[in-house]
LOMIDREN-239318 format. One line per 8 residues: number of its first residue (from 1); their letters; for each residue z, x, y of N, C-alpha, C, O. Coordinates in steps of 0.05 Angstrom, whole numbers, always signed. Layout:
REM residues N
NUM = a = Z X Y Z X Y Z X Y Z X Y; ...
//
This chain:
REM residues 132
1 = xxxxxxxx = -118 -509 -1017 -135 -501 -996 -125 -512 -969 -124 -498 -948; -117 -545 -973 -104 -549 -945 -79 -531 -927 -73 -533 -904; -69 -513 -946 -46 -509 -933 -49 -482 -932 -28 -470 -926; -72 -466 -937 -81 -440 -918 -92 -442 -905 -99 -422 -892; -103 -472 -896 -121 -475 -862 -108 -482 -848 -112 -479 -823; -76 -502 -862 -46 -502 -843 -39 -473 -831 -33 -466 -808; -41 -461 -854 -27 -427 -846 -44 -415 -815 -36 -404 -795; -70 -421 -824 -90 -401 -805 -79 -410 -776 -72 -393 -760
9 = xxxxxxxx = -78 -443 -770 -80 -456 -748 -56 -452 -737 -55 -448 -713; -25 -451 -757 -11 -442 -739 +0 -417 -728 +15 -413 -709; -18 -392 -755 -19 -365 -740 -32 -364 -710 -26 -349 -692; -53 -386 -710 -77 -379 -677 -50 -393 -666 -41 -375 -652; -36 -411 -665 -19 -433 -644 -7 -405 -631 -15 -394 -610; +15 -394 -650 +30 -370 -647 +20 -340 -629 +27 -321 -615; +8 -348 -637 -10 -314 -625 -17 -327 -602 -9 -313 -584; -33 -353 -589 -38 -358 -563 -11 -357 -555 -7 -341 -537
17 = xxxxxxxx = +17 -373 -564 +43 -366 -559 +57 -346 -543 +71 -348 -523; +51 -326 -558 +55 -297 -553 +47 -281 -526 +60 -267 -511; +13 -295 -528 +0 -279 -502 +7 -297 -480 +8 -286 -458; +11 -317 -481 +26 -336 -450 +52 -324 -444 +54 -312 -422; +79 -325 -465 +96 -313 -464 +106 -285 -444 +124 -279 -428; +76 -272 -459 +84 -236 -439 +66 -243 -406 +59 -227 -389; +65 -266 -405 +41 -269 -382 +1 -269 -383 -15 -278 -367; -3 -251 -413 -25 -248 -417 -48 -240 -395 -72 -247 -395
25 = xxxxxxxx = -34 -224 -378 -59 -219 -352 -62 -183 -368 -57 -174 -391; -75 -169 -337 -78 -149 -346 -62 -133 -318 -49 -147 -302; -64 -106 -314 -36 -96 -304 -41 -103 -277 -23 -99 -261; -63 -113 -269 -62 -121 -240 -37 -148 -232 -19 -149 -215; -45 -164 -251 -22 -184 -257 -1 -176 -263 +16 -188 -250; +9 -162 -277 +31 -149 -278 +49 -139 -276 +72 -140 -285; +27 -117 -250 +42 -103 -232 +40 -77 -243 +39 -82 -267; +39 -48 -240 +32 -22 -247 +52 -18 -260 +74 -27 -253
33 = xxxxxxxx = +48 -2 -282 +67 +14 -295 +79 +43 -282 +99 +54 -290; +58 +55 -253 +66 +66 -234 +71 +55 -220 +59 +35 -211; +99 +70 -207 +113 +58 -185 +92 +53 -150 +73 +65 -139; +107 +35 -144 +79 +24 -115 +97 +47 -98 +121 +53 -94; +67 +58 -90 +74 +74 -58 +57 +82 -44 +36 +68 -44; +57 +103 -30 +41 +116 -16 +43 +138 -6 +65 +141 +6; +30 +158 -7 +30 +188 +6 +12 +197 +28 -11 +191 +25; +15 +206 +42 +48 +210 +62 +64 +186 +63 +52 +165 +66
41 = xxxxxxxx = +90 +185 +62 +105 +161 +69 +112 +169 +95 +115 +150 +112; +116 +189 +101 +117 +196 +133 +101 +228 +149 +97 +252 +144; +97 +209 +171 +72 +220 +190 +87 +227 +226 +98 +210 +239; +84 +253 +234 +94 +256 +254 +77 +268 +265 +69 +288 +253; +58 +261 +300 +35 +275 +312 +61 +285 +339 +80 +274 +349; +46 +313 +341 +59 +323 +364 +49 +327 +377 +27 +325 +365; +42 +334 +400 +30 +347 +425 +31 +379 +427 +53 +390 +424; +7 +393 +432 +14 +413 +440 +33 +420 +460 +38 +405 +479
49 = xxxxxxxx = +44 +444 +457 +66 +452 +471 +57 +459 +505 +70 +455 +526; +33 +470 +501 +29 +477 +537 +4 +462 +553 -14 +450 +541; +5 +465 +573 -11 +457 +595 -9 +420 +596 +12 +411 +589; -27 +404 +604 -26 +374 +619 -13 +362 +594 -2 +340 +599; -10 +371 +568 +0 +355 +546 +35 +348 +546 +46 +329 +535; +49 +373 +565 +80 +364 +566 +89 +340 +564 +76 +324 +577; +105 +332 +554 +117 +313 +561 +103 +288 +560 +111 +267 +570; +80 +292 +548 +61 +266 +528 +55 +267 +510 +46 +289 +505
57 = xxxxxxxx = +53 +248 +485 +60 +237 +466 +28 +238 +458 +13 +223 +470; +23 +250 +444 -10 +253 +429 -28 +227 +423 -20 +208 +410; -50 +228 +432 -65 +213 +421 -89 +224 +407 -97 +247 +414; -101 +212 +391 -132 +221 +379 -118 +226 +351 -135 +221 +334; -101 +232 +343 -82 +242 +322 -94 +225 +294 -97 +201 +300; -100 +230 +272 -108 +224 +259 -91 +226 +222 -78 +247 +215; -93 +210 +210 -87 +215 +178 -82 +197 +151 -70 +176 +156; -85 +199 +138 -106 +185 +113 -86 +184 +99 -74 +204 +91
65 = xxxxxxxx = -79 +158 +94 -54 +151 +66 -71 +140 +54 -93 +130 +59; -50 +145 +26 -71 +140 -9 -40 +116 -17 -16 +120 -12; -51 +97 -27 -45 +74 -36 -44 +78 -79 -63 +84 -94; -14 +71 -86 -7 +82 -108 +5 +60 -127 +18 +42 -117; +0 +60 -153 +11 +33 -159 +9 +9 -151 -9 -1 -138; +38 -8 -161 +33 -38 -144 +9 -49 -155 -3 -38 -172; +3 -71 -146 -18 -97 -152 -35 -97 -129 -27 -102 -106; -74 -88 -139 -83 -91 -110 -96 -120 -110 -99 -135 -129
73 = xxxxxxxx = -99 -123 -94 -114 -111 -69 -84 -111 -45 -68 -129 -49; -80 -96 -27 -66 -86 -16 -67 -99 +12 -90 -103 +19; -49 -107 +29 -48 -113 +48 -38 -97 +74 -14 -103 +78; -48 -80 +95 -39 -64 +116 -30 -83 +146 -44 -98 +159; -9 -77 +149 +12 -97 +172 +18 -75 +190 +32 -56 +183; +6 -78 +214 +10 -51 +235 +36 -65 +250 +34 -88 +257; +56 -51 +255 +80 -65 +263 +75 -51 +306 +85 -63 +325; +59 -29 +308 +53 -29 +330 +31 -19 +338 +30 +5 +342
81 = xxxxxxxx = +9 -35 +341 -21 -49 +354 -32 -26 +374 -52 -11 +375; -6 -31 +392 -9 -10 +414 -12 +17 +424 -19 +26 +446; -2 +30 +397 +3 +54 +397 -22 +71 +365 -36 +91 +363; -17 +53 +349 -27 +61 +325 -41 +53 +314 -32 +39 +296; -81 +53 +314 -98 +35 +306 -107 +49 +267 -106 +70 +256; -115 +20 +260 -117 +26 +232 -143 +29 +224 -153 +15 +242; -165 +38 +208 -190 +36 +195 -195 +14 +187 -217 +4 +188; -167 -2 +174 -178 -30 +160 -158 -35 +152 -141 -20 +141
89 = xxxxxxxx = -158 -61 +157 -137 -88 +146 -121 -80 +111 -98 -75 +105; -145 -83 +96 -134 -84 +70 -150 -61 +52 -174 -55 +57; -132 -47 +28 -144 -20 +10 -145 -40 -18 -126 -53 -25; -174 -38 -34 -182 -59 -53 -168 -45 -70 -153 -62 -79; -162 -27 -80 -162 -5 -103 -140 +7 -106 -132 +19 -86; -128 +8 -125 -105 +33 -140 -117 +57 -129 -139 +61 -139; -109 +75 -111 -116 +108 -105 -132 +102 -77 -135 +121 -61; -143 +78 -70 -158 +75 -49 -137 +89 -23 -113 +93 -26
97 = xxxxxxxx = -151 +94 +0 -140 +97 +27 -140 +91 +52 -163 +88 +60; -124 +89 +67 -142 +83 +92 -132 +104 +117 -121 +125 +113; -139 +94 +141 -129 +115 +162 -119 +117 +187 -129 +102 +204; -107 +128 +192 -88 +122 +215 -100 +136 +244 -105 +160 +242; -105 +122 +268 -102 +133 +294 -86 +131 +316 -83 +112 +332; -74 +154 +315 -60 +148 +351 -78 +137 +369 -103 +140 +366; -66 +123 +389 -84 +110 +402 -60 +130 +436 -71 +120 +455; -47 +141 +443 -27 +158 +464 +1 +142 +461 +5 +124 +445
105 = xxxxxxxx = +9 +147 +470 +41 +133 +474 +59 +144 +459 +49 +157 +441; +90 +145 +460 +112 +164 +438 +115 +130 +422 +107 +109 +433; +127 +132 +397 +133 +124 +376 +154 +133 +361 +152 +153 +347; +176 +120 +363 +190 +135 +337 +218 +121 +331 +240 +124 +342; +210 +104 +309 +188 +105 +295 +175 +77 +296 +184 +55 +302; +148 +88 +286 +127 +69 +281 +121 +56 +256 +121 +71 +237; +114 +31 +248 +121 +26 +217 +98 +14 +209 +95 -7 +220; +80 +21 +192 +61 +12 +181 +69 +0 +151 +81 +14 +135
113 = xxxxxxxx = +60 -28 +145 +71 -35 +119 +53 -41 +100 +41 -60 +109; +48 -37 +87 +28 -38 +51 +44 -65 +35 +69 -64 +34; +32 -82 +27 +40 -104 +25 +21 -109 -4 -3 -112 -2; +34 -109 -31 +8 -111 -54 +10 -141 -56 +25 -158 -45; -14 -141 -76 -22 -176 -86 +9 -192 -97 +8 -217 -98; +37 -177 -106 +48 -188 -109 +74 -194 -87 +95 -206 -90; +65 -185 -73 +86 -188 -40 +111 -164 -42 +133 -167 -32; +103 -138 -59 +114 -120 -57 +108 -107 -36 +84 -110 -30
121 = xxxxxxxx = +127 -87 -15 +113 -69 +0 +129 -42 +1 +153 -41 -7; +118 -20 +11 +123 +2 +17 +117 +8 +50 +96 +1 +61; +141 +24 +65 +140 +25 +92 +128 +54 +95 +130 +68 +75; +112 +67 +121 +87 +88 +130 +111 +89 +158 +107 +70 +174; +132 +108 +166 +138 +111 +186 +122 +136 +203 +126 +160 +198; +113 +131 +215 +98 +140 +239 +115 +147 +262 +130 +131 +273; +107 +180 +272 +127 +183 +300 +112 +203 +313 +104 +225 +305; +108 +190 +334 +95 +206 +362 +112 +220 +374 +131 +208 +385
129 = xxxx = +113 +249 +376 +137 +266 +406 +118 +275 +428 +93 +276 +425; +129 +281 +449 +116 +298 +463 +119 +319 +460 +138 +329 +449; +88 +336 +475 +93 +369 +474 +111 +371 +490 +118 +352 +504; +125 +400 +489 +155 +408 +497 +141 +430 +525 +157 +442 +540
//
């Protein structure tokens, strides 16, 4: 009898073994079995072509990236403040999104960075032209 309650104790030793070994989290810890990204990875606002808009660089311009893979919660790094305002800092969620505003000025390019829980990121190049 002693030495099938040896057996049992060092099957449990082993098996906690095992689950430390692979890391034992779940895929947030892990990291996605889909690849980290985001769609659109690139965004270009233009100006209409005629009247006071010539030769300026759009503002009001608007558009919604979806956050893919990777480990969230997600971190958004606006590389220019000035030109390109964001909805929000950080996307909690696998599929979550957030959104982008011209704020006027040309750009190009503009780099918005997605930054996951594991200090992976994916770059959002952004480019402002003027109308022609």
């Amino acid at each position: 009898m002693k030495t099938g309650m040896q057996a049992a104790v060092i099957s449990a030793v082993l098996a906690v073994t095992a689950l430390t070994a692979c890391g034992g989290g779940g895929d947030d810890e892990a990291g996605s079995p889909t690849a980290f990204s985001i769609v659109p990875s690139t965004v270009t606002f233009t100006a209409p072509p005629a009247g006071t808009s010539v030769g300026v660089c759009p503002g009001g311009g608007t558009a919604t990236i979806f956050v893919y893979g990777g480990a969230a919660p997600y971190r958004i790094d606006n590389t220019v403040p000035d030109f390109i305002a964001l909805s929000t800092g950080t996307v909690s969620d696998r599929g979550g999104s957030f959104t982008i505003t011209t704020l006027g000025g040309c750009v190009s390019p503009g780099n918005i960075v997605v930054v996951d829980k594991l200090g992976n990121n994916v770059t959002l190049t952004v480019t402002t032209t003027p109308g022609a």
